[in-house]
Each structure stands twice: as C-alpha cells, then as structure tokens.
N, C-alpha and C positions, 0 to 999 in steps of 0.2 A: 659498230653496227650489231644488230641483234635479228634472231628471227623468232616469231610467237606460234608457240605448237598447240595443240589441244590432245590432252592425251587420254587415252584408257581407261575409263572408272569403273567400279565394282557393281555388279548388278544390284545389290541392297546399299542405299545410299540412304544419308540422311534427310532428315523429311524438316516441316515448317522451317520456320525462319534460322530458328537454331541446327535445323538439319538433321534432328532426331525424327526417328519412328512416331507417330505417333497412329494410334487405332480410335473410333471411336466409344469403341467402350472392351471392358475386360470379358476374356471367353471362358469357359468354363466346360465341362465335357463330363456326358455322362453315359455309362455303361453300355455300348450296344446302340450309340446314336453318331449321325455325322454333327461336324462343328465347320461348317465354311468361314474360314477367317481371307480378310483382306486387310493388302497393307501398300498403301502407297507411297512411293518415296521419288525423290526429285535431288539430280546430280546438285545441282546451283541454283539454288532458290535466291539470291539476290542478283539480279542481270540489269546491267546497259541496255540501252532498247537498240542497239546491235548484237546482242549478246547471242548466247545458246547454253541450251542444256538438255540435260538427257529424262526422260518419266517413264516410268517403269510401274507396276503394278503385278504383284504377287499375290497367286490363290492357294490358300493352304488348305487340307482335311484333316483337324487335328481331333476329329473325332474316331471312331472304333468300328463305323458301318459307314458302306460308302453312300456319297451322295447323288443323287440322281438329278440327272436334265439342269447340271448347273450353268447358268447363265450368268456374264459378267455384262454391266453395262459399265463404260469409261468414257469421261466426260473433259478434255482438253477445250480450255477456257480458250473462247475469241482474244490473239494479240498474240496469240504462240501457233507458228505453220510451221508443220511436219516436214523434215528432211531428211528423216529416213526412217525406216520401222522394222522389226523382228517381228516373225509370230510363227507359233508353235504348231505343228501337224495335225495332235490330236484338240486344236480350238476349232471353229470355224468363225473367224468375224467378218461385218461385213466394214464397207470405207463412210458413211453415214458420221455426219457433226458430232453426234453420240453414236460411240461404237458400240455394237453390242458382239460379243464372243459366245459364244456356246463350246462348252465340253463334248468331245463326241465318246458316248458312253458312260459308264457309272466313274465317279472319281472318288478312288481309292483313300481308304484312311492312311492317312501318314503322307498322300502324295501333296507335293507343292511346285506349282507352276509359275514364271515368268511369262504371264500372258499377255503383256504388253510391253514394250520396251521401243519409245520414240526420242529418237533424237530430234529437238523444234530447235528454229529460229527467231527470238521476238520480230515481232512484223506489225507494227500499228500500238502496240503497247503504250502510251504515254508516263513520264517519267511521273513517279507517286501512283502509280495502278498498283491495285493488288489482285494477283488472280488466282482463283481457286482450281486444283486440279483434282479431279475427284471419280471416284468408283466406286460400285454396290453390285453384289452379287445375291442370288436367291438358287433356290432348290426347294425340289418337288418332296424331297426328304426331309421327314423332320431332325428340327436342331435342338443339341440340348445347349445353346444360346445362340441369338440374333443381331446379339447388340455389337459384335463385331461383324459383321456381314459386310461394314460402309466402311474407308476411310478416306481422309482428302490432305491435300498438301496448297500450301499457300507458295508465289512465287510475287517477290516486291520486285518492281523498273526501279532502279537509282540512276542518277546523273552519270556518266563517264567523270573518272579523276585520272590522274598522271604521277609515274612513279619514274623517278630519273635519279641517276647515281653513275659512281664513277668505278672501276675495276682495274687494279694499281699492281705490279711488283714494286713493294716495296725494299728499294733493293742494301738502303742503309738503314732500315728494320725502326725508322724514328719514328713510325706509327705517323707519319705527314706526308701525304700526297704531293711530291714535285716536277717540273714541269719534263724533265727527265725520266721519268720511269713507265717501262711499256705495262701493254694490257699481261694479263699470267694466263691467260689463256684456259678458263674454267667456265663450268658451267654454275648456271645458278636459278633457284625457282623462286618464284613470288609468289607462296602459301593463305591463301583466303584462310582466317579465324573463325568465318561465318559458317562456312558452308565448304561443298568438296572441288572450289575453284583454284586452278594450278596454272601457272602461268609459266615455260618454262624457258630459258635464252642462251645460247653460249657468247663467248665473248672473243671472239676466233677473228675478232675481224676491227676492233675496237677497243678503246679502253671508256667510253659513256655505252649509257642503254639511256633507254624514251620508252614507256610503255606504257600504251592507256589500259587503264582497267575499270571494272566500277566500283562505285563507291564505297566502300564496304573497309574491315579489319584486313589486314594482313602481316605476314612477317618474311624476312627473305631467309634463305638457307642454302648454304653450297657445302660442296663435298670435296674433302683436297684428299686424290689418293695415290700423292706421291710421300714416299717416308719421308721424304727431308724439306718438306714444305710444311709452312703456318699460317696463322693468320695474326696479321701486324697486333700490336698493340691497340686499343681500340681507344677511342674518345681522346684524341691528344690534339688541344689546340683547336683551331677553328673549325665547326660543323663544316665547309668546306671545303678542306683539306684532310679531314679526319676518315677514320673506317669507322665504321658502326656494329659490324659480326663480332661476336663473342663465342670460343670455343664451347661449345653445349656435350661435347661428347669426342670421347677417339679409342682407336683399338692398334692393333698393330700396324695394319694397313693406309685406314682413313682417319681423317680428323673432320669433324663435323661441325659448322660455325652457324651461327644464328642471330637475328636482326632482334630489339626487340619488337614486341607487337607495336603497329603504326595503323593510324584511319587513314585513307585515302576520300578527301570530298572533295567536290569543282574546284571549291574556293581558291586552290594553290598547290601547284608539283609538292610531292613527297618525294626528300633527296635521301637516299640510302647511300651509303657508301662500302665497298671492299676493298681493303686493304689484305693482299697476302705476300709475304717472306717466300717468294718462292726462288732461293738461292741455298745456297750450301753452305748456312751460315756455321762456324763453331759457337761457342756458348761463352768462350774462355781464352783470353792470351795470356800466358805466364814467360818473363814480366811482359808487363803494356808498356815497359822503356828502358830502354836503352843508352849508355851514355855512347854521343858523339866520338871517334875516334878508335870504337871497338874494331880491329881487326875481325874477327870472325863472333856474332852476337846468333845463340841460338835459342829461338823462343819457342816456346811448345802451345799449340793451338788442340782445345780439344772439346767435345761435345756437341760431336758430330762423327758419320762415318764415313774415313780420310782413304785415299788412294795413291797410290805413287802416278797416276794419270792425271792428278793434279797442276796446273801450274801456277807457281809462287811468284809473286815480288813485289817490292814498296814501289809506292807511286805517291806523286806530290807535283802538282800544277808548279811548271816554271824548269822543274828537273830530271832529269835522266832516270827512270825506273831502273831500281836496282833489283834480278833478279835472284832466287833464293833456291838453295836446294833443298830436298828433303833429305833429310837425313835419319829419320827413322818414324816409322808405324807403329801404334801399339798392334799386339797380337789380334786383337778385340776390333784394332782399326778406328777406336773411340777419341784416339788423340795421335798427333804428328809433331814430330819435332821439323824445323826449319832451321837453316842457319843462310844466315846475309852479310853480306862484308861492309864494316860501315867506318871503314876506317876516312874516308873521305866525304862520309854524308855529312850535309846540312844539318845541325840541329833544329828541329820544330814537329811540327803534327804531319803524319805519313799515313799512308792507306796500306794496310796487308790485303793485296788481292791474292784470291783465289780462284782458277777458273777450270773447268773441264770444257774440253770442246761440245758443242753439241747438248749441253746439261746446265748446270747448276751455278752459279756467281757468288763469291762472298767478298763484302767490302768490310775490314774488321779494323779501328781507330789502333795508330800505335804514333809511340812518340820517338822519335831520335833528342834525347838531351842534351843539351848542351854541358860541357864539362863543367862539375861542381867545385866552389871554393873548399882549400883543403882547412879544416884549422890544425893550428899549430898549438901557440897558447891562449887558455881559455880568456875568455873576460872575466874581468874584474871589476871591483867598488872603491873606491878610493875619499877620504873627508872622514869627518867627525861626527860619529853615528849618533847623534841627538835632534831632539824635535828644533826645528827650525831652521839648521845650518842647512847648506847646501855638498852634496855629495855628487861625484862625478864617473862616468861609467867610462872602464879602459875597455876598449874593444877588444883585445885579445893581438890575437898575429895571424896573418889569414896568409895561403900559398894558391896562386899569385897573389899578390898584395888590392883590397880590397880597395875601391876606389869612394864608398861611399857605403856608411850604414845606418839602420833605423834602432831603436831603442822601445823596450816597454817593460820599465818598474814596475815592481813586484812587491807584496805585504807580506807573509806567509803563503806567497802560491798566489794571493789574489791580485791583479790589477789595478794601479794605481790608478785613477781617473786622470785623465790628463799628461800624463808623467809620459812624456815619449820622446824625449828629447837626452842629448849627453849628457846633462848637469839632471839635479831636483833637489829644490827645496824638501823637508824631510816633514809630513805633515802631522801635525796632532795625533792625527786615528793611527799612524805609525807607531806611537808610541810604545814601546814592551813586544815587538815582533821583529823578525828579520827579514832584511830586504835581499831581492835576488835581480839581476837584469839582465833582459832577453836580446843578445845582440844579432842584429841580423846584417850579413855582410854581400855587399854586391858589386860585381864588375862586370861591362857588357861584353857579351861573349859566353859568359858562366851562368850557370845555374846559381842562384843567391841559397847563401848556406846559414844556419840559424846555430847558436850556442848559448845556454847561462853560464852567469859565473856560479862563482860557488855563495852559498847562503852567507849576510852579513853573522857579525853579533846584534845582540839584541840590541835596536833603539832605544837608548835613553831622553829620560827627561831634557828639555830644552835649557839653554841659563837664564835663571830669575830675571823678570821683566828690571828695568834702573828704574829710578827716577832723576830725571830731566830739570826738574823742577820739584822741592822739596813738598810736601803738605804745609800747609801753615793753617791756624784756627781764626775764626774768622767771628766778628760780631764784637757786643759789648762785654768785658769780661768783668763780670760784674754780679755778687750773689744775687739771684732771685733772676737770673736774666738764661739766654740759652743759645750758647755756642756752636759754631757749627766748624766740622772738618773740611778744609777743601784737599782735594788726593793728592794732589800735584799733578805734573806732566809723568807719564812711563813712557820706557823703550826696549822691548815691543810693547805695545799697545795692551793692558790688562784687559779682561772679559770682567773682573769684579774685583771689588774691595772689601775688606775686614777691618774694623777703626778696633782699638787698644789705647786706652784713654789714662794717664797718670797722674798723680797727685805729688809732689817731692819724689817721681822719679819708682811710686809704689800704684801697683796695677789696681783701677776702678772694675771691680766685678759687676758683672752682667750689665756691663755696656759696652754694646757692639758697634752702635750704630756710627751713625756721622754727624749725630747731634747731642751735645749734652748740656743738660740746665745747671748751674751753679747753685749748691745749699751754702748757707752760712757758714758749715764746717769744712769748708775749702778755703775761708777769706786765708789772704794773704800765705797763699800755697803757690809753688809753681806747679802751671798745668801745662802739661805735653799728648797731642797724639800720634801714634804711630800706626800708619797704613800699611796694611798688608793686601799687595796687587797678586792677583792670581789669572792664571792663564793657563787653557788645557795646554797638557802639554808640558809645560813649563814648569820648574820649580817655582815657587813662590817667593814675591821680593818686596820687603820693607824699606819703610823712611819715614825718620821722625822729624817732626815740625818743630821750630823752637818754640822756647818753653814764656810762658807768660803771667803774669800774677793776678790773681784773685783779689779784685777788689772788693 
C-alpha cells in the first residue's frame, strides 16, 4: 500500500509546456528610468482534470528610478478554481474573475514582489484544453521598455494514466523478484520530465504501488541511506520479475538509483520495478568449497563490514543447519573468517547464512564437495602410432578405484572430432603430430577427477594401400590401337592413382595416364603397367599387371 503526498514547490517555477520562464519580450533599462518586468510561472502545467497546481506571478523594478501607481492585472483562465491564495501587505487586490492588485506607494528600483501565488483545482477543464494563464502590469512612470510589462503561461488537461510496479528485498541478490522476498521498506518519488510534478510514496505497508498520474514523461528515483544496501542488478530476465533502477549516483552515506525516463498514457499501466539488496551481503567467499569430510573447513567472507554479533551457519533444505563460529575480524572489519565442522556433512550445494538480529541478512552459495578421485598412475596410449591403425587409451590407476571413465583425443593440443571413446582409429590429418588423451575418472559418491597422459611420438605415415586384385591392361593390343590400365582392387581403399607404362621392362616417359596408344616401335615388345595407389596418409603402394605383346 502506498500514500500520495503533494509537496512544497519553489516560488519561481517553470513556465509553458516545457516549464521554462518565458516573458513576452526582452527588457532593457535605461539610466534614471523604471523597467516593470513580469514573469509568470506555473508549478504543473500538464494536469488530469482532477489535478492541481500552484500560479504565481512576479513584479520586478529592474530599472534605476521607482515606478509609480503600478497596477497588476492577473488573469486565471475558466477550468482552474482557486483553493487557496497568498498576498502581499504592501498590494491591495481585489477578488474580481480578473484580479487587479495595486502597489501601495512608489515601487523601488531593484524591488521584486510575489504578488500572486494561487494554489487551483482543475474543475470543468475538459481533457485536450489548453488554458492560458496570464498578467500585465502598467505604470504612471515612464519605461525605458514595455515590452516585458505582459507574460502568460499555458496549462494542457491530459487523460489520467497508471504507474504500477513492484518493491522487492532481494535477498539472493539474482536481480529476480520471487515470490518470497518482503517489501525493503523505502521510500520512492515518481519525477514528472515535463514540468515540477512529484509524486511521492513509502512502501511501509506493501511490496506493489498503483498510482494514477497524468499523462505526461516521468522517471522513478529512491534514495537508500543505509551503508550496506543496494540496488539489485537491473534488467535480468522477465520485465516482470526484473528491477528497472540503475545506480545514477552515491557518497558515503546514500546511494541514489534511477528509472529510465517512461511516458505514462491511458492506453496501458506503466510497470516500474524495484529491486534493492537490502542484506548484509559479502562481495567474496574464499574457497566457495569445501571437500566433504573436512573436520574443521575455515572460509573467509569478505566485502562487507563483519561483526562478531553476527550469526553463521550452512543451511540446505532436508538437513540439520550446521552452525559456524567466527573466528576472526579483520582490524578494517572488511572480511571475517568462519570456521564449520563438516566432517559429517552432505556433499552438495549449501547456503552461508548470515544474520544480525534486528538488521541485515546474507544468503551467500557455497558448496560441500564430494570427496575427489585420487590419481595414482597417469594415463597412457598404447598401439602403433601410424595413420590408420587403431590405438587404445590406458586410464591410468585411480584411488578409490574408478568405476567408469570418458576419453577425448587429442592432435597437438587440438581435439579430435569424434574421438571420445577408449580405442581410435588414428586419422589422416593426424599425420606428422602427437597424440595426448584426456581421461576422465568417475565413482558415485566422488567428485570425478580429470588427467592426460603424457604426449605420444610423432604419427607416422599409414602401410601402403595392397592390391587385392592386380592391375591388368585391358583392349586390343595391337599398333595403331589404344590401351587402357585397369587399377585393380586396393586395401584400404586408394584416393588416386599414378600408371608407369613399360616396354621390355624399360620406363615409357611422359606417360602417366591410364591410357596408352600403341606406335609401330612397340610391335612385338612386352608391355607392362604399374599403378601407383596413393592415400593421404599412407605410404604409397604398387602393382604390376602382367606383361602382354604388341601386335
């Protein structure tokens, strides 16, 4: 729940729409003359036709000799009724639709009066009016200028809109509104952009607000002026559940958070949200875990200032909170050590509370581990380090004895694709680098513990692809005709072949191919080819076809 106040504004307020001053024209002042300046200005010039605001109207003598018999005429537009009014001893006004004031006596150079100052109610105003608020003053003395004598202020009617949002301790600091966490008990203003409208609410009773306003800019702003409060993390996750303040400023004392600027129209609620830390968080736990089984585990909490009026202890849904002692302060009071007995704790995820009666809350993530596998001997690679063969990865000796482990092959450092099993195949792009593998060993109950072996030697080339099947030459063998190589069958499988063609057993230059034509000066020659199968990877592997004669 909230309550809506109206508070105290400055006599010189901002004027038109924007809420600046504005005069009707520039004054000027000349030796030994009066200058009567007016200036009117208007608290809230954008209003709800429930609204209010305050008009005020200033007479200045910014000339050098006073001015005589000056009269103010002030003109409050039909749609605005007066609920309450100021006025000065030395004016006389009367109560007339147009009021007029009189100066009693000469009005001095340099003096400046607040000769009217109405606080109105809209009353009749319809939404999209605009109303002029206006005044003009004269004197029996002359001026050295007239053209500021007049000024006016405009006042728009806008629709009512609706600003609704929700006001959170967030007490595990996740910057996410949950359905646990109380109001912080702050206050907060809803800052008009337009004009000098303030809106202001505490939150003493609630964790939502509902506030109608008009339609107009605004932005929200709260002030935390406790040292050991913040304001959560902003924008996390659902507009919903999120905060929207962003820290704009702090000192010693306060920290100062800020919405950004938001339009408020009919159309639809504007949800703001606050999120603030207000607990006694540390910054820091050194370590964040713990192995299971430690007799006495002391972790040091720090980034925050600690108290021995503190009280410590883990917490974990299902189990016995185990409480902690302090066992030492820094001098600074910046960090605390604790110590916990966890010879019998659970391993898993635990809450470090922290509480002061009457104060502050921290819930800080800490972990009880489960006791780690110990290694013993490392892993190792075992097989015959060339492309293709297959190689097998010894896990090493784990204490207690691991009941199960995963594997990932390695190139020089880099990841083998695929490779994640106890064997591998040793691939092509292996070739000319060293293998390493990552053993990872796990038993329930334990923490799973990770090792490499040590680097292989270098990958070598694979064994020459066979053939299965010899080449043999294939066609009419016959001058003027043209022969062709067939490769044969390989094992493994070649990526290509090279032909190497014979005549009585003596190499045919510049012929590579798998086809050759027969000349005259081959008749009656034996012809032989021999393929040469290649494979990345691999050495390279021959086979000669039998040999046949040249007809």
């Amino acid at each position: 729940m909230s309550f809506l106040r109206r508070f105290a504004l400055p006599a010189t307020l901002l004027a038109g729409l924007s809420g600046a001053f504005v005069a009707t024209g520039p004054a000027s002042a000349d030796t030994d003359t009066a200058n009567v300046v007016v200036e009117v200005s208007v608290a809230r010039n954008i209003l709800s036709t429930s609204d209010w605001s305050a008009l005020a109207v200033q007479v200045r003598n910014t000339g050098t000799s006073p001015a005589e018999s000056v009269t103010l005429t002030f003109t409050q537009p039909a749609g605005l009724r007066t609920a309450g009014m100021e006025s000065l001893s030395d004016w006389t006004c009367d109560s007339a639709a147009v009021m007029t004031c009189a100066h009693v006596g000469p009005f001095a150079p340099g003096a400046s009066d607040r000769v009217v100052y109405n606080t109105v109610d809209v009353d009749g105003a319809p939404e999209g009016s605009v109303l002029e608020v206006s005044a003009s003053a004269t004197t029996t003395t002359p001026e050295s200028s007239t053209t500021d004598d007049a000024a006016s202020q405009l006042i728009k009617i806008v629709p009512d809109g609706l600003v609704t949002g929700h006001l959170w301790n967030d007490l595990n600091a996740d910057g996410i509104r949950q359905p646990n966490e109380p109001a912080p008990g702050i206050g907060v203003s809803i800052d008009s952009q337009d004009d000098e409208d303030h809106y202001g609410f505490s939150n003493s009773f609630g964790i939502g607000y509902r506030e109608t306003v008009a339609s107009k800019h605004y932005k929200i702003t709260t002030t935390l002026n406790h040292y050991d409060w913040r304001f959560t993390t902003p924008n996390v996750g659902s507009d919903d559940t999120d905060s929207d303040l962003v820290l704009v400023s702090e000192n010693k004392y306060d920290r100062i958070g800020a919405s950004p600027v938001f339009e408020v129209t009919p159309d639809a609620p504007v949800q703001v949200d606050v999120g603030v830390v207000a607990v006694y968080r540390p910054a820091a736990i050194t370590p964040a875990s713990v192995p299971a089984g430690t007799a006495a585990a002391t972790v040091r909490v720090s980034g925050g200032l600690f108290t021995s009026y503190l009280d410590v202890k883990l917490t974990r849904a299902g189990f016995d909170a185990i409480p902690g002692v302090i066992s030492k302060i820094a001098a600074d009071n910046t960090s605390m050590d604790i110590t916990f007995p966890l010879a019998h704790a659970a391993a898993g995820a635990w809450t470090l509370n922290l509480d002061r009666q009457f104060g502050p809350h921290a819930e800080v993530p800490f972990i009880v581990a489960a006791p780690a596998l110990r290694l013993g001997k490392a892993p190792s690679i075992s097989g015959t380090l060339a492309v293709g063969f297959t190689v097998k990865a010894v896990p090493g000796t784990w204490t207690p004895v691991a009941t199960s482990y995963s594997y990932v092959w390695a190139a020089n450092g880099l990841p083998i694709r695929g490779a994640t099993g106890a064997t591998m195949t040793i691939p092509a792009d292996a070739l000319g680098k060293r293998l390493t593998v990552l053993v990872t060993a796990a038993r329930s109950g334990y923490t799973s513990a990770t090792a490499p072996s040590a680097s292989s030697a270098v990958v070598a080339k694979g064994k020459a692809p066979k053939a299965t099947k010899l080449p043999a030459i294939t066609g009419t063998v016959q001058v003027g005709r043209t022969v062709r190589a067939a490769a044969g069958t390989w094992s493994p499988k070649a990526d290509s072949y090279r032909y190497e063609w014979r005549l009585n057993g003596k190499l045919i230059r510049g012929v590579t191919g798998a086809t050759l034509k027969l000349t005259s000066s081959m008749r009656n020659k034996k012809l032989t080819v021999t393929v040469i199968a290649r494979k990345t990877g691999y050495a390279d592997g021959n086979a000669t076809s039998a040999a046949v004669n040249v007809r």
